[in-house]
Structure formats: C-alpha cells, structure tokens
C-alpha positions in Angstrom: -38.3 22.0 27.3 -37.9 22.9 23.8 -34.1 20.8 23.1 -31.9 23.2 20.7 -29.8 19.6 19.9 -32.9 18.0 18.4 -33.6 21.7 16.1 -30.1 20.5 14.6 -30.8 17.5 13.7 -33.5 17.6 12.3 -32.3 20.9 10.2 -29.2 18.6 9.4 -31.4 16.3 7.8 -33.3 18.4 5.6 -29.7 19.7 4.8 -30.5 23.0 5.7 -28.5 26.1 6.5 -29.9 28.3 9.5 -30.4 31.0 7.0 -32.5 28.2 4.5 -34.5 27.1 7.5 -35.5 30.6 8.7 -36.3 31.4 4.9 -38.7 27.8 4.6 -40.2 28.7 8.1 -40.6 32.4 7.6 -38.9 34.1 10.4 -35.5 35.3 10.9 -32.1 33.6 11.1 -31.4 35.7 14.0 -34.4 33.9 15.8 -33.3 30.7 14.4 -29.6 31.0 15.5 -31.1 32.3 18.9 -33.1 28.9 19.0 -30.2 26.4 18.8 -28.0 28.5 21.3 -30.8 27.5 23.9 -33.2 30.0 23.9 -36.6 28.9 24.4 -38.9 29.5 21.7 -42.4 31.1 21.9 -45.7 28.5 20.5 -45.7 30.1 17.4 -41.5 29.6 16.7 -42.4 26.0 17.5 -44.7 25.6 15.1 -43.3 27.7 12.2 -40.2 25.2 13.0 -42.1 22.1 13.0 -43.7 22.6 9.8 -40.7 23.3 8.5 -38.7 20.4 9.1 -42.2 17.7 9.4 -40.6 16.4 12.1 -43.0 15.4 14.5 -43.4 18.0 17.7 -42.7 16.0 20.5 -39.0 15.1 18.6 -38.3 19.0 19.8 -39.4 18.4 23.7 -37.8 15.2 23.9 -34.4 14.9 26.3 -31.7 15.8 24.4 -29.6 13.1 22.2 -26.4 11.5 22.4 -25.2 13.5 19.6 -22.8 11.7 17.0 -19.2 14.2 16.6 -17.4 13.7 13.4 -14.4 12.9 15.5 -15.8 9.8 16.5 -16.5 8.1 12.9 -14.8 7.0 10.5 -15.1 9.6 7.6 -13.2 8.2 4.9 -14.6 10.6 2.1 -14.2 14.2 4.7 -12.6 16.5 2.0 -15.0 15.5 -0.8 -18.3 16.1 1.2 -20.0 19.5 1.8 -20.9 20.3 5.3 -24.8 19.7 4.7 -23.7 16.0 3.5 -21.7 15.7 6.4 -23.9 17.1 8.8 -26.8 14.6 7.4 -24.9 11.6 7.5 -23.5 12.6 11.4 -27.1 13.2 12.5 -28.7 9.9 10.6 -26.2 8.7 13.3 -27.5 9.9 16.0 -31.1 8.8 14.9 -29.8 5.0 14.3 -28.3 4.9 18.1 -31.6 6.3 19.4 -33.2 3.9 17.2 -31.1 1.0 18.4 -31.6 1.7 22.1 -35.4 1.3 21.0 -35.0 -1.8 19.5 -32.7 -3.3 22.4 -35.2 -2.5 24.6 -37.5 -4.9 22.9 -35.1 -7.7 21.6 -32.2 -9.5 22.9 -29.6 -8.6 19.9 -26.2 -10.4 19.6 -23.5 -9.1 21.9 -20.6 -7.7 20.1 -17.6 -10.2 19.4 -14.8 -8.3 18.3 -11.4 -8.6 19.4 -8.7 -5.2 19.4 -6.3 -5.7 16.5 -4.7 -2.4 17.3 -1.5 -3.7 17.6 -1.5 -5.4 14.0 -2.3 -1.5 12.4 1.1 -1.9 10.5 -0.2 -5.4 9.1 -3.5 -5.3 8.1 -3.4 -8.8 5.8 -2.1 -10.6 9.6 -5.2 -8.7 11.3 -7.3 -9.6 8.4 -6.1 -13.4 9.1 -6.7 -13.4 13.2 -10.3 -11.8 13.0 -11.3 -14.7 10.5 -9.6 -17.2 12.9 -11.4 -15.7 15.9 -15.0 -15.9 13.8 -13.6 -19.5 12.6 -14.5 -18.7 9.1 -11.2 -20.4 7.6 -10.1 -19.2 4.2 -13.8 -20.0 2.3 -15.5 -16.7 0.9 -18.5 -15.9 3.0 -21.8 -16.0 1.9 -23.5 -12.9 3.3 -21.5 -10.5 5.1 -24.3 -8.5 7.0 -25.6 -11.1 8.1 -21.9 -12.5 9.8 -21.6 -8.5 11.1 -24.3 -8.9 12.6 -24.0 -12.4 14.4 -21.1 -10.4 16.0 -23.2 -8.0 17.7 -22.5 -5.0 15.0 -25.2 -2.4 14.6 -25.8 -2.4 10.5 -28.0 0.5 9.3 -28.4 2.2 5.8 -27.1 5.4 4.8 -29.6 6.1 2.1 -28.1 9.7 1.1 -28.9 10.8 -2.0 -24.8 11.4 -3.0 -21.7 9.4 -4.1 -19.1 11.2 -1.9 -20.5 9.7 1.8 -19.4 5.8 1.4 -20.0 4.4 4.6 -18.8 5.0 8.5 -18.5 3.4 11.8 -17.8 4.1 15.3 -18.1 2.8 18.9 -21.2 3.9 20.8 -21.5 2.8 25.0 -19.0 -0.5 23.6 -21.4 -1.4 20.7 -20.0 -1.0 17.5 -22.0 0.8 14.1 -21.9 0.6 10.9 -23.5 2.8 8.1 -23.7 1.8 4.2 -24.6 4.1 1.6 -27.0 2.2 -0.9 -26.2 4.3 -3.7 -22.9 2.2 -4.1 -23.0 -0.7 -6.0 -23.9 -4.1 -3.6 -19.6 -5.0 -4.7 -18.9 -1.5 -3.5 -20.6 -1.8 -0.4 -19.1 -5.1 0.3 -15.7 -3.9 0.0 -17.1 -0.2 2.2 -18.4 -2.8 4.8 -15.2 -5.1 5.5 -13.0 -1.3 5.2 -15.5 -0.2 7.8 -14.8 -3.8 9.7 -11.6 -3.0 9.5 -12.0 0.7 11.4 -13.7 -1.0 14.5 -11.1 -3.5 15.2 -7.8 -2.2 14.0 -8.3 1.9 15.0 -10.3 0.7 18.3 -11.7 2.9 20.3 -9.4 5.6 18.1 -10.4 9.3 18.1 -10.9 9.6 14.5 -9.5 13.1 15.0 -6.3 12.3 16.3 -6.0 8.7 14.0 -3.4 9.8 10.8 -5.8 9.3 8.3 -3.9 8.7 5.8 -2.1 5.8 7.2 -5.6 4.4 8.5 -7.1 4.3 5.1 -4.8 2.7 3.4 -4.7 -0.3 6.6 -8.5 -0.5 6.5 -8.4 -1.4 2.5 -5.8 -4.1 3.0 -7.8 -5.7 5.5 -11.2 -5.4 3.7 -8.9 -7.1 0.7 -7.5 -9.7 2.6 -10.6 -10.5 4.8 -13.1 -10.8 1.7 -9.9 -12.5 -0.4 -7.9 -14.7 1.7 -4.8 -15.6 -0.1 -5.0 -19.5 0.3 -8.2 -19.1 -0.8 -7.6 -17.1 -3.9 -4.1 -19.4 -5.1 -6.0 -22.3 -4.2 -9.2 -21.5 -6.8 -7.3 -19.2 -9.4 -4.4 -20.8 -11.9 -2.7 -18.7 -14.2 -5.0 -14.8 -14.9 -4.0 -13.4 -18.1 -7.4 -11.6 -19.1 -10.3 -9.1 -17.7 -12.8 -11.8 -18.6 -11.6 -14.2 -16.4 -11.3 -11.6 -13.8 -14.8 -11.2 -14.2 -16.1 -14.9 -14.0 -13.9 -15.1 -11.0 -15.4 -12.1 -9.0 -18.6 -13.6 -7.9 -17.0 -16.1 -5.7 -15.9 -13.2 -3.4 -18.5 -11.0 -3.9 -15.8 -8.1 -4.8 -16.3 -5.9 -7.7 -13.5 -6.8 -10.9 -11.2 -3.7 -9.8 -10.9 -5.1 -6.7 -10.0 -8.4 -7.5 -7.6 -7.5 -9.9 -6.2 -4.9 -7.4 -5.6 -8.2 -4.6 -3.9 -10.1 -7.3 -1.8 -7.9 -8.4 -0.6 -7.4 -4.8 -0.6 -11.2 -4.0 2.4 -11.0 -7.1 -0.4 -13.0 -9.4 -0.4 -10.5 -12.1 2.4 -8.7 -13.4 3.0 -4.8 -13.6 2.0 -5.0 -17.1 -0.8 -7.5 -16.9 -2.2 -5.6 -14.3 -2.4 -2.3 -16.1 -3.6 -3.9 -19.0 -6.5 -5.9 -17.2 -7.3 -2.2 -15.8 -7.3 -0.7 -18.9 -9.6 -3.2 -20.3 -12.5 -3.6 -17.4 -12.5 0.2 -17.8 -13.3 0.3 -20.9 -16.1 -2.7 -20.2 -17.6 -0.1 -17.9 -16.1 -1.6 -14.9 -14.8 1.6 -13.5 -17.8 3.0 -12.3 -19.9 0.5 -11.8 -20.6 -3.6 -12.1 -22.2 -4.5 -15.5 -22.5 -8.2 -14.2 -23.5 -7.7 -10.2 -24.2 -9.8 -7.4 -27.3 -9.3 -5.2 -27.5 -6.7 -2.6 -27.4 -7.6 1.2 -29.6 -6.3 3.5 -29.9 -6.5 7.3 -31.2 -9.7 8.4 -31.4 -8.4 12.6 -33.7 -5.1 11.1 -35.9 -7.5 8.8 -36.9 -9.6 11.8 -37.5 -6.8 14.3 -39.7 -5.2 11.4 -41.6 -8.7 10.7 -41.7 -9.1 14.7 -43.1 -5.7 15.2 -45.7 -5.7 12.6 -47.0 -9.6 13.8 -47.6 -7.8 17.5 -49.8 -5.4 15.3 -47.4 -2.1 15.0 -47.5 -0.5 12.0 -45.0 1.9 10.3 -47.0 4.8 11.4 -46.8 3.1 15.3 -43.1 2.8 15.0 -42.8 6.4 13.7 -45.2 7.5 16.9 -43.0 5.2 19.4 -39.7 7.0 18.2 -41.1 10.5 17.4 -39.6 10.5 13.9 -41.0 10.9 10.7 -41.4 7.3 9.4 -38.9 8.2 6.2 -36.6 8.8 8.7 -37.1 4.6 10.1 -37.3 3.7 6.2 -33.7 5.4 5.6 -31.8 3.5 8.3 -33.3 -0.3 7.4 -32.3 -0.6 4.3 -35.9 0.7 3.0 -36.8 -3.1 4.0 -40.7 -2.4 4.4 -41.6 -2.1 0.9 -39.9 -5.4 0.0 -41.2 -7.7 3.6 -43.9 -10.0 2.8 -44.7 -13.0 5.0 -42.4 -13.9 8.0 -40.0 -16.8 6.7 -40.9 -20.0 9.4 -38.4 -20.2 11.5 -36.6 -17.4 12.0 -37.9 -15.6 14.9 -35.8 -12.8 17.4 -36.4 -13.5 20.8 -38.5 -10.5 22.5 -37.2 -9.2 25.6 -39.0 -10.8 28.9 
C-alpha cells in the first residue's frame, strides 16, 4: 500500500509545497492533496511522484514511519525558520531514527547513560556540574565531544541544511536520545549547539517541547552548555587576570568555544567587568569574531557512524547497497553522517564495532 506518511517526507525534503510538487510532477494539487489524505494512487500518480521526488519506489510502499512532531524536539530557532526548513529538518529526523534502527540491528551501540536533571532546571551551572560528575570527567576540558555523546549511548547525526536559521535539535525516541548538528555552523558553534542540545535531554527530560516555556528553557540549556564545556575551577584555575580580546582568543582553544562565548562565561563568572566585557565585545567584533571564527579549531565528526561505514564497506556494502537496504536515496545516508564517505580511507587498526551475533 502506497503510505501517504512517506509522500510527506520525502516532499519535505525536497522542501516542496503540495502545489510545487504537483507543478514538478505534472498533475494537480487536488490529486496530490488527495494522495497524502490516504487515497491510493493509480500506477501512473506513482510514477509521476517518484520521479519527482527520486526517492526510490519502494520508500512509498514501505510501512509507514514513526513520524518526528515538532513538539517533540527541541527547536531552538522556531520563529526564524520557514515551514519548508522546518518541515526538512523534522523529516531528516525521522529518516536518522529509521536509519538508526538499521544500524542497531547490525551493531551493538552504547546504551544511553544519562541521568534526569529535571529538578536542577532553575540551576543549570549545578546540573552542568552533576552530569560531568556522573561521566567522571572532573573539571579538564574535553577533547572530543561527539565522541564522549556518543560513549553515552546518544544518537549523533548531521543536519546538513543548506540555512543558518536551523542550529541543531534533539529529542527522546523509544528511551534513546538524538541529536542533530547543522554543519553550516562553525565547528565552535556547533560545540556550543551540541552541549545546549545536551543540555535539552537531561534537564527538559522527557519534556513536551510544546508545553516546555521556551523561553525559560533556552536560556537554562546555554548555562549548562557554558558551564559543562567551561567549568569554573577549570577556567580560574588556567586564566589570571583578562584584560584584552587577544588573550581571549589564545585562550579559546583549550575549550574548544568560539571567543564570544568565552568572553560571555567570564563575564558571568565576575572575571571581566561590565566595561571590560563590552569592550572585549566590541573588539572581537570588529576582528570578525561575530559571525564566525577567524582562528578555528577542527570539526568533530561521529566516531560510532565512521565505524559502522568502515564496517559496512569491509563486509563488501557499498553506498549504493546501503541506499538499496534503507530504500533512500544515498544523498539522503550522506546528509545524516556527517558526509563522512568522501573523507574514509583505510580502517584505523584497532578500532572495530562489534557486529550483532
């Protein structure tokens, strides 16, 4: 049966309107409007439609998804996107958990190890504090964040939209917890986007993101990314008296932060004053440090998707296999792992997944 849930999806990725997808496929928007209320289409809809969209045709007849709701993620940017961006992001979604039940049918992954900070909403640096004690990372910056995530059983996948106004989003899916980055950010950005999105799954647990004052939540999940990434015995303990953007700048790289953001913590940990921190502002600002990171640290990728990739292709399953297996187009794979196969090469010794018996 032709599934009207799957015609959405893959018209919300192509960021399509009904009325755009009937124009591309030729036909009506009546008949398209008809065909995502349920009604069956005849052979020559389905293949007008499938041509369309170049999704593969048995995506349409497959059983129909666990559909992603915007009221279960974590939307930070929702009045800045347009529908189609938020449509696109919401059904990349529901791709990545189809595409993670695929790969957890063939690898034992990490079990999630997060604990529900719920109750410390109201202080996020505490929250910030007891999650690093649970991990027993201490107050040391840590090295690679995806790859920590995902040592805790969360789901990392890439949000490679083509737009500025989706950062990143999480959620809870059947007790595993997701994260999506957008890789248009800068890699400081998207560290800071990751811990915020941290900060989602453990403090607004299980939340209805509809019903979760948004506001409020926002403004919790950037004092815990700050706090997590920059512990305060960590920062007094390596920085003496700030008085200038350049040192602000040397002294990024330890935490991986971009310079706003590291002003931003010290100004709050009482380490700059009013006036030195507008003036540091000012100045990174006009060093280009506003909109992006002239001096930038290396971008993380998923470790967990690199070695299920490398895995795969040593059993002999190409990108074109994995596309068959999963009935997406293989752009589709590509966009939620970090565009990792053009970059693989050999399999590093050593570092192997274990395959599912």
């Amino acid at each position: 049966m032709f599934s009207a849930e799957r015609l959405k999806i893959a018209r919300y990725r192509r960021k399509l309107s009904g009325k755009g997808l009937a124009e591309l496929a030729g036909m009506t928007a009546v008949t398209v409007s008809k065909v995502e209320n349920g009604h069956q289409p005849d052979e020559d809809t389905v293949v007008k439609l499938v041509d369309a969209l170049a999704f593969p045709r048995e995506f349409f007849f497959m059983d129909n998804p666990e559909v992603l709701e915007a009221r279960e993620v974590s939307f930070r940017s929702l009045k800045k996107m347009s529908a189609a961006e938020r449509n696109a992001s919401l059904a990349a979604g529901t791709l990545g958990i189809s595409f993670y039940e695929w790969i957890e049918e063939r690898f034992n992954l990490p079990q999630p190890d997060l604990i529900d900070l719920s109750k410390e909403r109201e202080r996020p640096d505490v929250a910030a504090r007891l999650l690093r004690q649970h991990w027993g990372l201490g107050d040391r910056p840590i090295g690679n964040l995806l790859k920590l995530y995902e040592a805790k059983g969360i789901r990392v996948l890439s949000l490679s939209e083509n737009t500025r106004n989706v950062d990143a989003y999480s959620f809870w899916h059947s007790d595993s917890p997701y994260m999506f980055l957008n890789q248009q950010k800068t890699a400081e950005r998207s560290n800071f986007d990751s811990a915020h999105e941290l900060a989602h799954l453990v403090l607004h647990f299980h939340v209805d993101a509809a019903t979760a004052p948004t506001e409020d939540a926002e403004k919790q999940a950037d004092q815990f990314a700050s706090a997590f990434l920059m512990p305060e015995a960590d920062i007094k303990g390596t920085l003496g008296h700030i008085y200038s953007a350049s040192q602000i700048i040397k002294a990024k790289v330890r935490w991986k932060t971009s310079a706003m953001a590291l002003a931003t913590r010290l100004h709050h940990l009482g380490m700059l004053t009013e006036w030195n921190y507008r003036s540091i502002i000012i100045e990174l600002g006009r060093r280009g440090y506003r909109k992006g990171e002239p001096i930038g640290v290396e971008r993380e990728h998923s470790i967990i998707l690199e070695k299920v990739l490398r895995a795969l292709w040593s059993q002999g399953l190409t990108k074109s296999g994995i596309a068959d297996e999963l009935n997406i187009p293989w752009v589709e794979v590509e966009t939620l792992v970090f565009d990792l196969a053009g970059k693989l090469q050999n399999p590093p010794v050593g570092q192997h997944l274990r395959v599912v018996d």
